[in-house]
Wavefront OBJ file of the C-alpha trace (Angstrom):
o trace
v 92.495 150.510 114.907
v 91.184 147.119 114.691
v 88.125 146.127 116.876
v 88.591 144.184 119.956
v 87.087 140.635 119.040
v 84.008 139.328 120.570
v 83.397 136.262 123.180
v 82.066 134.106 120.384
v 85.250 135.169 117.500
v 87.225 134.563 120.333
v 86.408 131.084 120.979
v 86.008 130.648 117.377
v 89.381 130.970 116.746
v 90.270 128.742 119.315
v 88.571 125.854 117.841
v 89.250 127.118 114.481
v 93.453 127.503 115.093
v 92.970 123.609 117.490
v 95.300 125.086 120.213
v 93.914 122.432 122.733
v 93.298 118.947 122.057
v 92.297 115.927 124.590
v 93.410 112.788 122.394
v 95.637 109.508 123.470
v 96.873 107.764 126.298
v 100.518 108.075 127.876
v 102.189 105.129 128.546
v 100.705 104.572 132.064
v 97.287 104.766 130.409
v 96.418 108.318 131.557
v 94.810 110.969 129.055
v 96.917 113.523 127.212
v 96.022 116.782 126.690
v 98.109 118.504 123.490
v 98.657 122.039 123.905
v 100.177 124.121 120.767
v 101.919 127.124 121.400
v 102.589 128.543 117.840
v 98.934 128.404 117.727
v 97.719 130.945 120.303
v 96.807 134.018 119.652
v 98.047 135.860 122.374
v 97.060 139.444 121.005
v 93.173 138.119 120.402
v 92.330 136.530 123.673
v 91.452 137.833 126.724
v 92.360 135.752 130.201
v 88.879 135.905 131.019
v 87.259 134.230 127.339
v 90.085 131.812 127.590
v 89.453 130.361 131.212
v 85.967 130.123 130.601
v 86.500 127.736 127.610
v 88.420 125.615 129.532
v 85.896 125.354 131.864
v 83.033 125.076 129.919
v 84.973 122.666 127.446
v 88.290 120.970 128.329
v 87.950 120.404 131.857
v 84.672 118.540 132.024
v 86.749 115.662 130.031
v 90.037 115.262 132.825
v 88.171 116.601 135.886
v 88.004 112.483 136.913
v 90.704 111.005 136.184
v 94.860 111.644 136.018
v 96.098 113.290 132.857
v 99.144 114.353 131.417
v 100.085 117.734 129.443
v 101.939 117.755 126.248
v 102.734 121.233 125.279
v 104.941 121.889 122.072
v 106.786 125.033 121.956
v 108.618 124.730 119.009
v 108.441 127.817 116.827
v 106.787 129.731 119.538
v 107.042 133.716 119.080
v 107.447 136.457 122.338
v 105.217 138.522 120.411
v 102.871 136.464 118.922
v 101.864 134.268 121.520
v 102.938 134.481 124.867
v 100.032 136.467 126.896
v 101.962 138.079 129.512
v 102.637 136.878 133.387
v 99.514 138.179 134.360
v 97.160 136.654 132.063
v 99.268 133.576 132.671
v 98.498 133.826 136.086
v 95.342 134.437 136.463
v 94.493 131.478 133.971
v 96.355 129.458 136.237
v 94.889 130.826 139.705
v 91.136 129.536 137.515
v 92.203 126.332 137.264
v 89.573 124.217 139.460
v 91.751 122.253 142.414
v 90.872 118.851 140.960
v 92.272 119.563 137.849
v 95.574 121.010 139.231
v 95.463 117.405 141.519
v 94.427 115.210 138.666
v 97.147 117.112 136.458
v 100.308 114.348 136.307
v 102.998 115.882 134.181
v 103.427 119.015 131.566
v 105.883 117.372 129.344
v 107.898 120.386 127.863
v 108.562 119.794 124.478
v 111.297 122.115 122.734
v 111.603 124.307 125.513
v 115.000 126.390 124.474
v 117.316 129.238 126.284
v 114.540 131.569 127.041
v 111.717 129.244 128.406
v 113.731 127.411 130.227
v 115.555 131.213 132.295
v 111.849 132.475 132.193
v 110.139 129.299 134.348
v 113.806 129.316 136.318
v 113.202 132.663 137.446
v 109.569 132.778 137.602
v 108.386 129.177 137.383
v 107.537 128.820 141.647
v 106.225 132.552 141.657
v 103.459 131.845 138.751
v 102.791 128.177 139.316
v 101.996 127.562 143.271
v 101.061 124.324 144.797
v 103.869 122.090 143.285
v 103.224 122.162 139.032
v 106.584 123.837 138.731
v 107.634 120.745 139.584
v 105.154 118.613 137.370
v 107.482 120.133 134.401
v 109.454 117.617 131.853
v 111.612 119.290 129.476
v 111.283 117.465 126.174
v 114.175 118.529 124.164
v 113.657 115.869 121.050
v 110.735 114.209 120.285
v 112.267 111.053 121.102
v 112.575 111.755 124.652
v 108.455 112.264 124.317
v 108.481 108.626 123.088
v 109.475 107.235 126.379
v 106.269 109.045 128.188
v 103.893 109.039 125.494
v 102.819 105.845 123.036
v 104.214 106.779 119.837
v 100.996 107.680 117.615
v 98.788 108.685 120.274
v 98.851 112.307 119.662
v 99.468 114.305 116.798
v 102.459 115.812 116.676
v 102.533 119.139 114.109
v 104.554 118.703 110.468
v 106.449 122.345 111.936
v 107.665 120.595 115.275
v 108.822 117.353 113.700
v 110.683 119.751 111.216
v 112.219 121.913 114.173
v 113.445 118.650 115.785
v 115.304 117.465 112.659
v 116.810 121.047 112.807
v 118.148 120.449 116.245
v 119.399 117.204 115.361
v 122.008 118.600 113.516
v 122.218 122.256 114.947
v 122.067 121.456 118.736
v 123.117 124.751 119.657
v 119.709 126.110 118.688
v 118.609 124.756 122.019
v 120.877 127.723 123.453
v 119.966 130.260 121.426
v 123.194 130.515 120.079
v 122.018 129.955 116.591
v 118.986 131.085 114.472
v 116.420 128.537 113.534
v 114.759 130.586 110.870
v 111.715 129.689 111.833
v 109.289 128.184 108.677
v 106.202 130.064 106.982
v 103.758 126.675 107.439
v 102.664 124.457 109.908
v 100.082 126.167 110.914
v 96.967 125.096 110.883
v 94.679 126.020 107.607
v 91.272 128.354 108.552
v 88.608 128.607 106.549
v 87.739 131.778 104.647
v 85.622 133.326 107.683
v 88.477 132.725 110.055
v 91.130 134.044 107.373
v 89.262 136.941 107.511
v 89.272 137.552 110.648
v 92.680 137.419 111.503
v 92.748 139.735 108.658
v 90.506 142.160 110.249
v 92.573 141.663 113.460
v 96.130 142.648 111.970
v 94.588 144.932 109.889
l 1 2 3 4 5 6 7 8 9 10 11 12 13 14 15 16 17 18 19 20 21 22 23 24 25 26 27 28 29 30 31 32 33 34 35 36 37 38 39 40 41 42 43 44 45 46 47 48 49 50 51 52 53 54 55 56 57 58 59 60 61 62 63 64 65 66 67 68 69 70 71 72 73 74 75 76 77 78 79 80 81 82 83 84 85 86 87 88 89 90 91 92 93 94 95 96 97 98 99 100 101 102 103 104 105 106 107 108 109 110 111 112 113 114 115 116 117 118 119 120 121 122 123 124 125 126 127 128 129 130 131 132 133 134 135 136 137 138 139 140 141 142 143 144 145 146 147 148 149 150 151 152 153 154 155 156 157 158 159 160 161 162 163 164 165 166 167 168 169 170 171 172 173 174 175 176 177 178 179 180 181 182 183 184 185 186 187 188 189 190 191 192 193 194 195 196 197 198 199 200 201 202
């Protein structure tokens, strides 16, 4: 049995694995924070590590000012990185009021069949005081153009891929087909943080 990782592996990995990144401007000039969901590590970090990074680290830099949310989905795995309602939750009930205020739009990107039934269901229970309704599906990546100045964020290779896919199998966005999902994309560790995910699955 692996051991459970410490505070400072933890936030190691998420610098290491760039699952948060303030960078760009939407089209009405506000910031844009990029959220990648392949790229959490659901089994590896606790609720309470997590918030405090984004306290001590991402909030400082939108606590002033509007700011939009552009989380990708694409390629996202149940078992690999989705944390659970309650962790969700409770990161969510941390969230300071100013940044829930200052907090525009989440635009959705590649949100499929079982995202979109999970917020449907649980969307208003887990996300009080009116985000549920700050969410923008995004089901191609041109649809992000028309929010978002093309080139202001980076966008990974593995969710430009996945919307090429969809482009010409559209009933992947139902689930009704398999999008055999690809091996890369993600984003390259060094040796100390390869070998600690090693450690971890080991």
């Amino acid at each position: 049995m692996s051991a459970v990782p410490s505070r400072a592996e933890q936030e190691q990995l998420i610098d290491k694995l760039r699952i948060f990144k303030i960078k760009g401007r939407d089209k009405r000039g506000r910031k844009i924070l990029r959220i990648v969901g392949k790229f959490f590590p659901a089994r590896f970090l606790s609720a309470e590590v997590l918030s405090e990074y984004l306290e001590e680290k991402i909030y400082p830099r939108l606590s002033k000012k509007r700011f939009s949310v552009v989380y990708v989905h694409s390629e996202v795995q149940r078992s690999d990185n989705f944390p659970g309602f309650s962790t969700l939750r409770s990161i969510y009930d941390s969230i300071p009021a100013q940044i829930k205020e200052n907090l525009e739009t989440v635009h959705f990107v590649h949100p499929g069949l079982q995202a979109r039934l999970f917020f449907a269901t649980f969307g208003r229970l887990l996300f009080t005081g009116g985000l549920y309704g700050k969410l923008n599906y995004v089901n191609r990546l041109d649809q992000l153009w028309d929010h978002v100045r093309r080139g202001e964020i980076d966008i990974p290779e593995f969710a430009r891929e996945h919307d090429e896919d969809l482009q010409y199998r559209p009933m992947m966005d139902y689930g009704l087909e398999s999008d055999h999902a690809r091996v890369h994309g993600a984003p390259a560790a060094d040796s100390s943080v390869s070998m600690y995910s090693m450690r971890c699955i080991s």
